[in-house]
C-alpha positions, 0 to 999 in steps of 0.5 A: 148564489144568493138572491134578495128580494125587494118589494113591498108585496108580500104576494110578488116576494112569495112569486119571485121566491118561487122562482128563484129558489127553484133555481137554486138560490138562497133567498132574503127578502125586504119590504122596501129599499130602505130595509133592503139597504140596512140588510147590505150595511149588516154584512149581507151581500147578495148575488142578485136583488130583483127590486120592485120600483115603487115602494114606501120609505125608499123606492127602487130606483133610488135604492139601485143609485145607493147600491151602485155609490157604494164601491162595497156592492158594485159586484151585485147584479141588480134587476128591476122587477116593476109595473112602470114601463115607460120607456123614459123609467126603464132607461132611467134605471139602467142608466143608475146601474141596474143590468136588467128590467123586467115589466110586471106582470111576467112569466117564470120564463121572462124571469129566468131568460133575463137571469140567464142573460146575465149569466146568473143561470144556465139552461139545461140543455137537453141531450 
């Protein structure tokens, strides 16, 4: 499984790659939709991609509604990881194609209940 990071701060990429790597996934990372995007175009195509929202050169909504336009990455689960939370936003996202959002600041445990709703990880159950 591999999972792109995308978010301007350097701080939230390290956390999440924390996270998912611990899960198990390989990772790439991007500072913004728009290099993110041209990661896509050069043939990288990822599982997952936790999307920060607000970011220079391209946000991350508008990056979800290019990703979801392209018949090429629609198998990709999108989930946005991002301070807005208006109701208003989070249905607005959802609504481009992003299967689930998670509103900073968030626990590993938020993080992994999300991924493994989406069936992008099992939970070891204990004996």
């Amino acid at each position: 499984m591999h999972a792109l990071i995308i978010d301007d701060s350097r701080t939230m990429r390290s956390i999440l790659r924390r996270i998912v790597t611990e899960l198990g996934f390989d990772i790439s990372e991007a500072g913004n939709g728009e290099e993110a995007l041209t990661l896509l175009e050069d043939g990288l195509v990822p599982d997952l991609c936790l999307i920060d929202w607000n970011m220079p050169l391209m946000d991350g909504y508008t990056f979800v509604t290019r990703v979801r336009a392209d018949p090429r990455w629609r198998q990709i689960t999108l989930m946005m990881v991002t301070t807005e939370s208006e109701h208003g936003q989070i249905v607005r996202a959802l609504a481009a194609g992003a299967h689930e959002y998670v509103i900073k600041p968030f626990t590993s445990e938020a993080i992994i209940d999300k991924l493994e709703l989406l069936g992008m990880v099992a939970r070891e159950v204990p004996a």
